[in-house]
PDB file with one MODEL, atoms N, CA, C and O in Angstrom:
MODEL        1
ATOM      1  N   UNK A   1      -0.160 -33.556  24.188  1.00  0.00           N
ATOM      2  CA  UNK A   1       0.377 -32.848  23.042  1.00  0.00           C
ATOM      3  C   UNK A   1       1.813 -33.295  22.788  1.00  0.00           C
ATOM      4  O   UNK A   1       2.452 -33.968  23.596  1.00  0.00           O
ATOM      5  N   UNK A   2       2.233 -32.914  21.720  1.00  0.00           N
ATOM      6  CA  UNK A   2       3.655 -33.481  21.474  1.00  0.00           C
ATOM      7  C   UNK A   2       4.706 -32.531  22.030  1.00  0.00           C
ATOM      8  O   UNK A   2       4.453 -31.695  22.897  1.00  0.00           O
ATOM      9  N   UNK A   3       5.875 -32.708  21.491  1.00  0.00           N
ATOM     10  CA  UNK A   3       6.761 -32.240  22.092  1.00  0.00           C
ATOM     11  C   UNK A   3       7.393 -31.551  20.994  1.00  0.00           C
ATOM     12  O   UNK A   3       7.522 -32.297  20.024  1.00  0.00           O
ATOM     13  N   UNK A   4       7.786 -30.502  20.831  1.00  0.00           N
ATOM     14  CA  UNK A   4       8.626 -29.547  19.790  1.00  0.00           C
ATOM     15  C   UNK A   4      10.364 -30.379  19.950  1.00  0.00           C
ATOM     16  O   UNK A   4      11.095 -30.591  20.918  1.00  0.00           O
ATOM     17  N   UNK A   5      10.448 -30.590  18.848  1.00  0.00           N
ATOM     18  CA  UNK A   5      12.653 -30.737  18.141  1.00  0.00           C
ATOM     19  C   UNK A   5      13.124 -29.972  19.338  1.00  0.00           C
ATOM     20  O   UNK A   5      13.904 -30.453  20.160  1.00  0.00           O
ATOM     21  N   UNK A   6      12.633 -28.778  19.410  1.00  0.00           N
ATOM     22  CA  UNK A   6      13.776 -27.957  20.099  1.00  0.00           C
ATOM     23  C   UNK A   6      13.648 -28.318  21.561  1.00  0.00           C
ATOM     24  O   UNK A   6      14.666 -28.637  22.175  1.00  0.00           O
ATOM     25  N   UNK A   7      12.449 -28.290  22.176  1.00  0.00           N
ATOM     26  CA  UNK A   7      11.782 -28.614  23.499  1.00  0.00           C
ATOM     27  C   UNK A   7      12.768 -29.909  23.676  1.00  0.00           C
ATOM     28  O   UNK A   7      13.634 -29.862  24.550  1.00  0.00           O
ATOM     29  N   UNK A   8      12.642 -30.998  22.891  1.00  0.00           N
ATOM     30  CA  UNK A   8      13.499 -32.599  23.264  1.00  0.00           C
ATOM     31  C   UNK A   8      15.148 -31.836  23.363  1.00  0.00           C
ATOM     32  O   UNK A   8      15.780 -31.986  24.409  1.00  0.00           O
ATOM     33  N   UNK A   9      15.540 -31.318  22.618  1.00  0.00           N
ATOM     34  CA  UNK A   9      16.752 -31.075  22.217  1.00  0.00           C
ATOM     35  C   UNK A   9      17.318 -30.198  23.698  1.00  0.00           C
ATOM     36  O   UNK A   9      18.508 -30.257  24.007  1.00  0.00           O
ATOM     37  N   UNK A  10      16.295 -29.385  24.555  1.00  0.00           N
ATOM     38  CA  UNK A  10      16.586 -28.703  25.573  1.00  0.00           C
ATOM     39  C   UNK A  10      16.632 -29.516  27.294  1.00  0.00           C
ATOM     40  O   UNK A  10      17.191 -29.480  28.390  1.00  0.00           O
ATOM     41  N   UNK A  11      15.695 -30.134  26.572  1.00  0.00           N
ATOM     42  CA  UNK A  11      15.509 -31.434  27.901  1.00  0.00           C
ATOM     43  C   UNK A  11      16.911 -32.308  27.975  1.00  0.00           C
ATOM     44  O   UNK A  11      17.472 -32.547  29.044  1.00  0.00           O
ATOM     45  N   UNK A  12      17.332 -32.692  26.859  1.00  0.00           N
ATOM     46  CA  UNK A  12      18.561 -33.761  26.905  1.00  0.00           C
ATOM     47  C   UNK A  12      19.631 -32.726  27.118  1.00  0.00           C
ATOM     48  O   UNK A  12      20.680 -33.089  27.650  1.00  0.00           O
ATOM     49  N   UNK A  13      19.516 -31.831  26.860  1.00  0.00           N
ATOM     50  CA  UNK A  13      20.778 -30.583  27.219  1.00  0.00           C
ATOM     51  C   UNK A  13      20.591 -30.931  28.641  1.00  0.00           C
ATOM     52  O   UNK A  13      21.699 -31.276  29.052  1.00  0.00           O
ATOM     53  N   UNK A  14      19.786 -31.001  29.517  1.00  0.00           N
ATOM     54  CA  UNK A  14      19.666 -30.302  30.955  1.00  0.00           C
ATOM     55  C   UNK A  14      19.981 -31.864  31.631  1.00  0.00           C
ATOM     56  O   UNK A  14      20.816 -32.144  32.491  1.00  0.00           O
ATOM     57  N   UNK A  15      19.066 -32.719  30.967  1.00  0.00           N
ATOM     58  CA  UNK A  15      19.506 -34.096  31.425  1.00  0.00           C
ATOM     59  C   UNK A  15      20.962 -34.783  31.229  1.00  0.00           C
ATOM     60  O   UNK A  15      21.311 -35.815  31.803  1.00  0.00           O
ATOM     61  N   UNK A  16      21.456 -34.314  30.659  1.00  0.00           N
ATOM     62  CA  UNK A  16      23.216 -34.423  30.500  1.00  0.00           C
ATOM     63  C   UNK A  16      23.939 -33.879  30.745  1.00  0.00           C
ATOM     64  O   UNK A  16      24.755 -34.576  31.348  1.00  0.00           O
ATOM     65  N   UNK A  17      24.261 -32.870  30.662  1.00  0.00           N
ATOM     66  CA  UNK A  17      25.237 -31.519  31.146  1.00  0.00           C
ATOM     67  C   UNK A  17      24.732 -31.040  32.649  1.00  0.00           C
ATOM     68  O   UNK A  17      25.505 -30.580  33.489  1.00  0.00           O
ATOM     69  N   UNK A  18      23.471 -31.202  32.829  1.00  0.00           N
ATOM     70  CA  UNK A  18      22.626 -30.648  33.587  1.00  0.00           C
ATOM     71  C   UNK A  18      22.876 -28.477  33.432  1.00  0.00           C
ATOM     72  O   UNK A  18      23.013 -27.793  34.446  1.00  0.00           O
ATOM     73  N   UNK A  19      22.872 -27.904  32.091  1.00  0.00           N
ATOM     74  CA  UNK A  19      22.884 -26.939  31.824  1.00  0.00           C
ATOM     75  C   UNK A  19      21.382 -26.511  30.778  1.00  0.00           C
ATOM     76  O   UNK A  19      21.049 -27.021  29.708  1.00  0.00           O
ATOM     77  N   UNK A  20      20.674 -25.366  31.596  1.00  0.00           N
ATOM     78  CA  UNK A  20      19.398 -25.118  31.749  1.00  0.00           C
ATOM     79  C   UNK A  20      19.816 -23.588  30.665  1.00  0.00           C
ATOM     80  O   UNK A  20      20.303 -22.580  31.177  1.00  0.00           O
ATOM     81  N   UNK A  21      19.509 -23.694  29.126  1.00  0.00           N
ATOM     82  CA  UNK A  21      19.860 -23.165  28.306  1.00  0.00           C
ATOM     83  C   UNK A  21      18.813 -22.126  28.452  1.00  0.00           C
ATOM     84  O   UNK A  21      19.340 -21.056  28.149  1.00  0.00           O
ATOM     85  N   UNK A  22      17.747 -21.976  28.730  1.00  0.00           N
ATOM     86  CA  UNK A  22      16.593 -21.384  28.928  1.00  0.00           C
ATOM     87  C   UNK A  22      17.046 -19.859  29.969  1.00  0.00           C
ATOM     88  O   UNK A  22      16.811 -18.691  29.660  1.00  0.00           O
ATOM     89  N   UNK A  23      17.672 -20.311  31.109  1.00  0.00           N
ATOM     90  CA  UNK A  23      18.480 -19.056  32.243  1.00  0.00           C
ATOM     91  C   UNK A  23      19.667 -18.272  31.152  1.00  0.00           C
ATOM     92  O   UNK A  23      20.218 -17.268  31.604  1.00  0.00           O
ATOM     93  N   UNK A  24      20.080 -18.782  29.600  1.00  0.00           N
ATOM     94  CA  UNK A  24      21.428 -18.204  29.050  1.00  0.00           C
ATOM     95  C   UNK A  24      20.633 -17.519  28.158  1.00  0.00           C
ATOM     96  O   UNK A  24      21.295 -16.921  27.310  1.00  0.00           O
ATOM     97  N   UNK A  25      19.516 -17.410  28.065  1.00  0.00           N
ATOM     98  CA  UNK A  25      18.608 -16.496  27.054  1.00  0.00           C
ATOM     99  C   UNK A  25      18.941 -14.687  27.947  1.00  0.00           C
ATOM    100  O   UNK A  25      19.224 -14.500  29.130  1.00  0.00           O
ATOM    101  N   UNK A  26      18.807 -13.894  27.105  1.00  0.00           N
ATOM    102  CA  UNK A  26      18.777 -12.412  27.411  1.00  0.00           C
ATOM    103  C   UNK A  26      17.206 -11.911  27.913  1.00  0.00           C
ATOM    104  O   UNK A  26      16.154 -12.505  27.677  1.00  0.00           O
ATOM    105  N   UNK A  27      17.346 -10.901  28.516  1.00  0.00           N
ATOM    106  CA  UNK A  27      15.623 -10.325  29.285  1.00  0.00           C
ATOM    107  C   UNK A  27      15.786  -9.477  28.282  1.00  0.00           C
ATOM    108  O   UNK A  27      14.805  -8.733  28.267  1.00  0.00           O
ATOM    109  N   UNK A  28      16.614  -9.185  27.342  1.00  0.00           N
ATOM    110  CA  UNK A  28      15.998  -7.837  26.203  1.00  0.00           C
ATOM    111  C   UNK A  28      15.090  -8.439  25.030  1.00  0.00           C
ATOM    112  O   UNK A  28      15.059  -9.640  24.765  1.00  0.00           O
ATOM    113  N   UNK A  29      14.407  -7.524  24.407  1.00  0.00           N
ATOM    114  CA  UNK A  29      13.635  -7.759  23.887  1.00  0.00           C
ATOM    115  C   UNK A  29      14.018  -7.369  21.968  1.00  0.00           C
ATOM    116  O   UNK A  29      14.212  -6.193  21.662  1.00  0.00           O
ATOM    117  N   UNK A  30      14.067  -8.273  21.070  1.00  0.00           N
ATOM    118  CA  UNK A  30      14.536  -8.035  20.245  1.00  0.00           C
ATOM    119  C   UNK A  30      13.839  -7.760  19.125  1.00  0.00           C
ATOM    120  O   UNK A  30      14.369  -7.838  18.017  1.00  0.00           O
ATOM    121  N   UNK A  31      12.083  -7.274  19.369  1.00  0.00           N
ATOM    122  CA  UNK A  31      11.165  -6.813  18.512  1.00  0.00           C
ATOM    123  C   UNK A  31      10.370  -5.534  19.411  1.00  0.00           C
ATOM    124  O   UNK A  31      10.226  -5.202  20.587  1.00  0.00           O
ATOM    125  N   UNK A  32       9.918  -5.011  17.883  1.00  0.00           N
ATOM    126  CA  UNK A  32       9.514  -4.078  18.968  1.00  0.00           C
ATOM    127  C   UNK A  32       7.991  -4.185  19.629  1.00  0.00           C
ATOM    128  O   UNK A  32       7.180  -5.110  19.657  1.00  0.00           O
ATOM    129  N   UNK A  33       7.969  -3.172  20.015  1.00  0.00           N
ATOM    130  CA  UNK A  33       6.403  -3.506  21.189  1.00  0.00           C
ATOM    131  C   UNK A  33       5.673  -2.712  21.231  1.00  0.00           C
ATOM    132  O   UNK A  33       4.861  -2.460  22.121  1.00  0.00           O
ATOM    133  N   UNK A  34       5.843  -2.254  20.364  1.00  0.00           N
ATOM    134  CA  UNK A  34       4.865  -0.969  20.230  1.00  0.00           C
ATOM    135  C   UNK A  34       3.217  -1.119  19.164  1.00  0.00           C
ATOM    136  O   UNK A  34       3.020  -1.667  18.079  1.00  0.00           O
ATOM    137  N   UNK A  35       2.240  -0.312  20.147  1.00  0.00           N
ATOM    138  CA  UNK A  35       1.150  -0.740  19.322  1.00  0.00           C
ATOM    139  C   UNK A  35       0.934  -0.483  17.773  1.00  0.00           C
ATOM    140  O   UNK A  35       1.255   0.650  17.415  1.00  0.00           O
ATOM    141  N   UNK A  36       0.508  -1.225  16.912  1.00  0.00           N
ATOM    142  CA  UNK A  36       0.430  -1.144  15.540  1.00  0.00           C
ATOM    143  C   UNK A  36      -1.268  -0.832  15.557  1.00  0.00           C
ATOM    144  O   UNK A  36      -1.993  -1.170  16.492  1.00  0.00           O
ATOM    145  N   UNK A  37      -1.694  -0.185  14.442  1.00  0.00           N
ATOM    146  CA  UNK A  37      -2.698   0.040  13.947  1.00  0.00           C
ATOM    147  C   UNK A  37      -2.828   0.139  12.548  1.00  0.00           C
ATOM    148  O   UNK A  37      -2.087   0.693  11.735  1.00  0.00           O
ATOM    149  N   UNK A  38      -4.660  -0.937  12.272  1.00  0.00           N
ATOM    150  CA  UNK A  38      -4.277  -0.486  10.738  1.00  0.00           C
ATOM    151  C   UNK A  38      -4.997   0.933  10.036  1.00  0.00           C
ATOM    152  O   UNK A  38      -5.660   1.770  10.649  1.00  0.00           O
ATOM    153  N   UNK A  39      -4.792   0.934   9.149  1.00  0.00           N
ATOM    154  CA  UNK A  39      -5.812   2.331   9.102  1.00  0.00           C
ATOM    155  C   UNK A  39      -6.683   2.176   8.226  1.00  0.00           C
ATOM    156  O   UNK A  39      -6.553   1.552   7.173  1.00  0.00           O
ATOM    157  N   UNK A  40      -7.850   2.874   8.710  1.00  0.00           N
ATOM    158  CA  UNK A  40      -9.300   3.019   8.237  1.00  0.00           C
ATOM    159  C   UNK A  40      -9.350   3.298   7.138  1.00  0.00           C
ATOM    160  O   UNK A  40      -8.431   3.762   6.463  1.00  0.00           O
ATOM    161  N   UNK A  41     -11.135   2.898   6.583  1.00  0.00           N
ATOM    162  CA  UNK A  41     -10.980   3.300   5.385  1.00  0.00           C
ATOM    163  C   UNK A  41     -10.715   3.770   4.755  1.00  0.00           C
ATOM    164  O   UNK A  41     -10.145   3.476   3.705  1.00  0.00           O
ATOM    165  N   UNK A  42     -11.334   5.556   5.557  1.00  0.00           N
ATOM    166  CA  UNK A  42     -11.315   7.180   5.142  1.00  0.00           C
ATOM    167  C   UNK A  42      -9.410   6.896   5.124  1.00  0.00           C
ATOM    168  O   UNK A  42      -8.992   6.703   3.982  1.00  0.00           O
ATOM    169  N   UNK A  43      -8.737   6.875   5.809  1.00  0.00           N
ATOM    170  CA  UNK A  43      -7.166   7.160   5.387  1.00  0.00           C
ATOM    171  C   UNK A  43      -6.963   6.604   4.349  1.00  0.00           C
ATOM    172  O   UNK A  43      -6.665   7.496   3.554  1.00  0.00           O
ATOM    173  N   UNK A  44      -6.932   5.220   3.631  1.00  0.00           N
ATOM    174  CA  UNK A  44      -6.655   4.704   2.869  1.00  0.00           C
ATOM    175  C   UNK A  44      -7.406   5.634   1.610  1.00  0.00           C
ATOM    176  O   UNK A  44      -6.568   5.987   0.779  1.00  0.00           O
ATOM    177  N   UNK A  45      -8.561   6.018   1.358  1.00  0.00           N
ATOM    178  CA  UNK A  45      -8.651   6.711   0.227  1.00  0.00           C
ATOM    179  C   UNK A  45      -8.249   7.880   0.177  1.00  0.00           C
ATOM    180  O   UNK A  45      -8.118   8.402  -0.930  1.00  0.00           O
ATOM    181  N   UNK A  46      -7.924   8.657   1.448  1.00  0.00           N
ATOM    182  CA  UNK A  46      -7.454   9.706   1.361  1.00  0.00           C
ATOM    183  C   UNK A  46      -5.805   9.726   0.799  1.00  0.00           C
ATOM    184  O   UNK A  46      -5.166  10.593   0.204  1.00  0.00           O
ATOM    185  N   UNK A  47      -5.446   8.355   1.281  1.00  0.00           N
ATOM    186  CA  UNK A  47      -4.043   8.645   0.655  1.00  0.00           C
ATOM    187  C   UNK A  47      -3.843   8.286  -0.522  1.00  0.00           C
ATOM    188  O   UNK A  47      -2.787   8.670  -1.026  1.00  0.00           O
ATOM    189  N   UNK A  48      -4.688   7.512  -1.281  1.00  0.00           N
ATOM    190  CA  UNK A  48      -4.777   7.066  -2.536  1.00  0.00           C
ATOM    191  C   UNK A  48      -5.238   8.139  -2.886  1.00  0.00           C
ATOM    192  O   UNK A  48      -4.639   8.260  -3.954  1.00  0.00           O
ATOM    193  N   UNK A  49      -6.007   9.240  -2.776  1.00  0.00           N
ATOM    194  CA  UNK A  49      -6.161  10.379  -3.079  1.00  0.00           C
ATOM    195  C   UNK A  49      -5.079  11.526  -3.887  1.00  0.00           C
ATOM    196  O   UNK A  49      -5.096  12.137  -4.956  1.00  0.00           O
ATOM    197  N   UNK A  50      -4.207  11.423  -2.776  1.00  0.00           N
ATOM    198  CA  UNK A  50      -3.474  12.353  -2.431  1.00  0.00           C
ATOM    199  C   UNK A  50      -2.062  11.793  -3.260  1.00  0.00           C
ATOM    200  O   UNK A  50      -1.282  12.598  -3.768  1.00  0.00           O
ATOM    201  N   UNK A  51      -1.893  10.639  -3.308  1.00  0.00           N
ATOM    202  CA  UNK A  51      -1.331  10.347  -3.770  1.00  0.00           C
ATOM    203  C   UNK A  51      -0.608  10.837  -4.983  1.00  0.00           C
ATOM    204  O   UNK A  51       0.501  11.348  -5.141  1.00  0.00           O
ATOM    205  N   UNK A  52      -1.752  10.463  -5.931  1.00  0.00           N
ATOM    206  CA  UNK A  52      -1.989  10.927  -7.302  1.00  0.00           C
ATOM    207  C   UNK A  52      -2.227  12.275  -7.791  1.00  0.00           C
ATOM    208  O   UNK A  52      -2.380  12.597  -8.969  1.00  0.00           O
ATOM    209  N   UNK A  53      -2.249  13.281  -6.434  1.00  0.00           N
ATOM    210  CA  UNK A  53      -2.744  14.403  -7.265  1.00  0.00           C
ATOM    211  C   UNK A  53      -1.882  15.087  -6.774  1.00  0.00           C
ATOM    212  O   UNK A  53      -1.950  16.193  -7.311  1.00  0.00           O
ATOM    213  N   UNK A  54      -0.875  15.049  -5.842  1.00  0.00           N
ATOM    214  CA  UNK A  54       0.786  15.518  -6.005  1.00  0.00           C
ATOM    215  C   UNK A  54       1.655  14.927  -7.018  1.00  0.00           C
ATOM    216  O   UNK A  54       2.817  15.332  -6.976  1.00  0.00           O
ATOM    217  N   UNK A  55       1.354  13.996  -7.993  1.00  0.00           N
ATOM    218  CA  UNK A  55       2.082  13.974  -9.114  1.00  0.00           C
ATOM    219  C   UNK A  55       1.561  14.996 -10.155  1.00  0.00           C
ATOM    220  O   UNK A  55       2.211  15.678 -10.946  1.00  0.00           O
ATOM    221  N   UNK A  56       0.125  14.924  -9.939  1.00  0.00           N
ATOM    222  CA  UNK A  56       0.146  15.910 -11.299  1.00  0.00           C
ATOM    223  C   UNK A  56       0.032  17.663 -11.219  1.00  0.00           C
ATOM    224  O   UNK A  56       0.090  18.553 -12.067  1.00  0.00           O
ATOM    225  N   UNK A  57      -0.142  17.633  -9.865  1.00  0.00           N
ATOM    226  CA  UNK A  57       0.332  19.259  -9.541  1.00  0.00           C
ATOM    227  C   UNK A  57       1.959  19.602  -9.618  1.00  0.00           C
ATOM    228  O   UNK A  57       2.394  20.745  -9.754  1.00  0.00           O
ATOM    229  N   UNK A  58       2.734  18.470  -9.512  1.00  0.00           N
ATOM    230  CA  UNK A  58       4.172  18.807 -10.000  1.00  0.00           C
ATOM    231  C   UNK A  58       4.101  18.927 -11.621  1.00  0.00           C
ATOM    232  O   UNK A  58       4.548  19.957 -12.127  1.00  0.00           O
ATOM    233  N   UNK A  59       3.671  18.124 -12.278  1.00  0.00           N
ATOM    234  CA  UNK A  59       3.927  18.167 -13.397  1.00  0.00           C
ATOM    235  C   UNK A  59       3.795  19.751 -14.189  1.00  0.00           C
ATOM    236  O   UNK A  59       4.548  20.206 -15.050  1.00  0.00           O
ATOM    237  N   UNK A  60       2.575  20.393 -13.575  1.00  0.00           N
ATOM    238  CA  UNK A  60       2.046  21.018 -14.308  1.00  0.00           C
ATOM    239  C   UNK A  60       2.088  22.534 -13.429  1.00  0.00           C
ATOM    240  O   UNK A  60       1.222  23.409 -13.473  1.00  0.00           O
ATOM    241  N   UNK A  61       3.256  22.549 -12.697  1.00  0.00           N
ATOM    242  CA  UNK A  61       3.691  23.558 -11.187  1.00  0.00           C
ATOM    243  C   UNK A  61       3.791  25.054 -11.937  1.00  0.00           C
ATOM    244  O   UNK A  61       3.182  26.042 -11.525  1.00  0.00           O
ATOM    245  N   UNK A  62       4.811  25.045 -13.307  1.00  0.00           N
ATOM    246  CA  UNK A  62       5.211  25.898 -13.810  1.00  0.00           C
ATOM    247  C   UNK A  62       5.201  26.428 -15.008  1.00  0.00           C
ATOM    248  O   UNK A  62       6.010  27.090 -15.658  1.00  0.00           O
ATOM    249  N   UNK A  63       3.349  25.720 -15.325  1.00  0.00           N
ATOM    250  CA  UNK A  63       2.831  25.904 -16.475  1.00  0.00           C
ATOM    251  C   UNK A  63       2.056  26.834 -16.466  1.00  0.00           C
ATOM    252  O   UNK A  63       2.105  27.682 -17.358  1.00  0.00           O
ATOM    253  N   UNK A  64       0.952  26.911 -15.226  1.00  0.00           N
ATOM    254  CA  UNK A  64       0.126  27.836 -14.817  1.00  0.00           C
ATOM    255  C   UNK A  64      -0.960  26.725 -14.692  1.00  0.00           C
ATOM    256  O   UNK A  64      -0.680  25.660 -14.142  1.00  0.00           O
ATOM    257  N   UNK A  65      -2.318  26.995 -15.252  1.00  0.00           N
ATOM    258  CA  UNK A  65      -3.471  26.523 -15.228  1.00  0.00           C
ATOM    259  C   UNK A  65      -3.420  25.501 -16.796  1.00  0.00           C
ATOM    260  O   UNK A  65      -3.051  26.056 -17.831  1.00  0.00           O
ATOM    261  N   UNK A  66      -3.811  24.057 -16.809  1.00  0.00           N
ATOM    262  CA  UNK A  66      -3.683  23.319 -17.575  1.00  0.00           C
ATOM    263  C   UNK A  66      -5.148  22.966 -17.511  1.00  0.00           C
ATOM    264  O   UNK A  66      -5.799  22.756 -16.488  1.00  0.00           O
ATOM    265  N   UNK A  67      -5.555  22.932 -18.730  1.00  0.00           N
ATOM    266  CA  UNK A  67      -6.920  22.277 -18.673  1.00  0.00           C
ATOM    267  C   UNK A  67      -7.347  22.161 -20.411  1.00  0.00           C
ATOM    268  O   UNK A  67      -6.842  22.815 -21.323  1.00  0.00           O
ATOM    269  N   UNK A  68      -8.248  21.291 -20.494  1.00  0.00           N
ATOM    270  CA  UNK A  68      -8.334  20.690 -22.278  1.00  0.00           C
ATOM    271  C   UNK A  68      -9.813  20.872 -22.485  1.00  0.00           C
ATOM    272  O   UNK A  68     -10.606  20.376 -21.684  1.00  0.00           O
ATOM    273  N   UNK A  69     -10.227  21.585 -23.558  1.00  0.00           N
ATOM    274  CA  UNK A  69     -11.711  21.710 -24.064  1.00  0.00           C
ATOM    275  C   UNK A  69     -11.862  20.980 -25.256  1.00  0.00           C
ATOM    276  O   UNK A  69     -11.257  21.137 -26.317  1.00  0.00           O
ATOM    277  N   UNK A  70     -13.127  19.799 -24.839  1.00  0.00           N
ATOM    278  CA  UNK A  70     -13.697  19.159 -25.982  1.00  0.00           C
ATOM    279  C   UNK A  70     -14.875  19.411 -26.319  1.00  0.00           C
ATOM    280  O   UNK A  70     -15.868  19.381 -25.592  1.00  0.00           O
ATOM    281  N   UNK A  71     -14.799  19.748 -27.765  1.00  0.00           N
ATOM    282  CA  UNK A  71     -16.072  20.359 -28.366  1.00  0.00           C
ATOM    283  C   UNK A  71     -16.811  19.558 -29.625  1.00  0.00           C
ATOM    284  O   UNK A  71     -16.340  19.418 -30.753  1.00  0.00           O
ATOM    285  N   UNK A  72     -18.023  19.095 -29.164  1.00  0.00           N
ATOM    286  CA  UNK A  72     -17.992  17.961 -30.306  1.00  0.00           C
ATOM    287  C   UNK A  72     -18.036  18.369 -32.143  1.00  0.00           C
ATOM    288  O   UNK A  72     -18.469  19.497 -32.376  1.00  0.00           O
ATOM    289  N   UNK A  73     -17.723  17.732 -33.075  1.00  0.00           N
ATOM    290  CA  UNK A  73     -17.662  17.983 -34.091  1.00  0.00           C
ATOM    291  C   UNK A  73     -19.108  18.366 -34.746  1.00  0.00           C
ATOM    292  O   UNK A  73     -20.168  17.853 -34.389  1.00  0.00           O
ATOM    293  N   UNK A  74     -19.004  19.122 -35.525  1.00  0.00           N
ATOM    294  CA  UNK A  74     -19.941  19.532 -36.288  1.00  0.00           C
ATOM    295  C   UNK A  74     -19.792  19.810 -38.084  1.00  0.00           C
ATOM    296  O   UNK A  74     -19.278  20.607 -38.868  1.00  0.00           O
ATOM    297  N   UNK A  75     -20.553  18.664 -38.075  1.00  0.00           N
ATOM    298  CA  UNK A  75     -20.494  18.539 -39.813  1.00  0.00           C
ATOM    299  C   UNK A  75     -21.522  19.568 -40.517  1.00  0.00           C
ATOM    300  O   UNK A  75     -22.713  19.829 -40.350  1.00  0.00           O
ATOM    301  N   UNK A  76     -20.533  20.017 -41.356  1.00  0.00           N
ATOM    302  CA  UNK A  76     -21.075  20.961 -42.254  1.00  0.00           C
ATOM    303  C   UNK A  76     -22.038  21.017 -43.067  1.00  0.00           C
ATOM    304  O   UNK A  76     -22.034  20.117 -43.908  1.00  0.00           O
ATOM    305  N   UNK A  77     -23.212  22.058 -43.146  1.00  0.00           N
ATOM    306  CA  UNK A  77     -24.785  21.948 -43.563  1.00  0.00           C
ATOM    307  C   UNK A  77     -24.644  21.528 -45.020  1.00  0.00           C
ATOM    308  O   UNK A  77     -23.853  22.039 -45.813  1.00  0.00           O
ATOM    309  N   UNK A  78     -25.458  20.586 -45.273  1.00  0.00           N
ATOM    310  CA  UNK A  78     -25.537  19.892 -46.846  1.00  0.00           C
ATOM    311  C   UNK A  78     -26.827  20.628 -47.654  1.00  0.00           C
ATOM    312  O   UNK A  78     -27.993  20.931 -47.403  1.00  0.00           O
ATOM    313  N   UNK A  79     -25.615  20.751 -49.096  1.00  0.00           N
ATOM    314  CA  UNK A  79     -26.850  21.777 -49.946  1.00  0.00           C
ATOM    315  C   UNK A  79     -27.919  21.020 -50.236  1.00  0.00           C
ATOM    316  O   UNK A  79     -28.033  19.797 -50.319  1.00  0.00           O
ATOM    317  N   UNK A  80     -29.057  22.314 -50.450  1.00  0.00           N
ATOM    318  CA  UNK A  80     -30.127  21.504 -50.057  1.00  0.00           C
ATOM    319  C   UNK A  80     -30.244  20.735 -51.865  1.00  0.00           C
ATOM    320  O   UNK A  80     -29.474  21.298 -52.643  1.00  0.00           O
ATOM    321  N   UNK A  81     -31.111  19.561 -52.514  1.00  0.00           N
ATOM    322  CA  UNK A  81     -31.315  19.103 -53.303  1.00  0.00           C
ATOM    323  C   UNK A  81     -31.647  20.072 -54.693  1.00  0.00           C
ATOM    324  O   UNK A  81     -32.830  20.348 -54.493  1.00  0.00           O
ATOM    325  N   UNK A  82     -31.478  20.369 -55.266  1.00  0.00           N
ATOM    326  CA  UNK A  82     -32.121  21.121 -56.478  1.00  0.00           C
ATOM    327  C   UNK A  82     -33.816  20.238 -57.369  1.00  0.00           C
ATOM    328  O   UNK A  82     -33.836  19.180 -57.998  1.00  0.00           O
ATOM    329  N   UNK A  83     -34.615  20.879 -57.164  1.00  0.00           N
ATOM    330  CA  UNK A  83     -36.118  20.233 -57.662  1.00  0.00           C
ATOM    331  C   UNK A  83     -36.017  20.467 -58.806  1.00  0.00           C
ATOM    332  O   UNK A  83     -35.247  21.354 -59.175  1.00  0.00           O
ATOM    333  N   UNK A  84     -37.059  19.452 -60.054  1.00  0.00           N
ATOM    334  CA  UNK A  84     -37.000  19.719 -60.734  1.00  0.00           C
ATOM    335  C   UNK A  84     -38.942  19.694 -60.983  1.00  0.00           C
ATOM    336  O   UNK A  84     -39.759  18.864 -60.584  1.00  0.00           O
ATOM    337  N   UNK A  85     -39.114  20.789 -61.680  1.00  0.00           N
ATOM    338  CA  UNK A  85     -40.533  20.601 -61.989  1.00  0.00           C
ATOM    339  C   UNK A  85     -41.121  20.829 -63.143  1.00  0.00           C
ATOM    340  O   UNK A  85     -42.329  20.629 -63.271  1.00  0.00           O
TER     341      UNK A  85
ENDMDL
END
């Protein structure tokens, strides 16, 4: 396998100086380490859920009960023809 820029670049450090840059690294850890999880389906729709329906319970907090009735139209009875006989 090849050799990494930095890998050559650490070797000629040690082969010249004879200083082993690798021992000047820190033992702390500078990410964290803690387990991640992703979340399941059921959460994901639940929060897409939920999402959306705390916006519109604010909207409508201090209105009372909001709700819209559609009633379809109704066209008015046509006179009937007049006969002639």
């Amino acid at each position: 396998m090849a050799k990494t820029k930095a890998k050559k670049q650490r070797e000629h450090l040690l082969r010249t100086t004879k200083r082993d840059v690798t021992s000047s690294r820190g033992t702390e850890i500078d990410f964290s380490t803690h387990v991640r999880k992703t979340k399941t389906k059921v959460e994901k729709i639940k929060k897409n859920q939920t999402k959306h329906k705390k916006r519109i319970l604010q909207e409508y907090k201090n209105e009372g009960d909001a709700f819209c009735i559609f009633m379809p139209r109704v066209s008015p009875p046509t006179p009937a023809k007049a006969q002639i006989i």
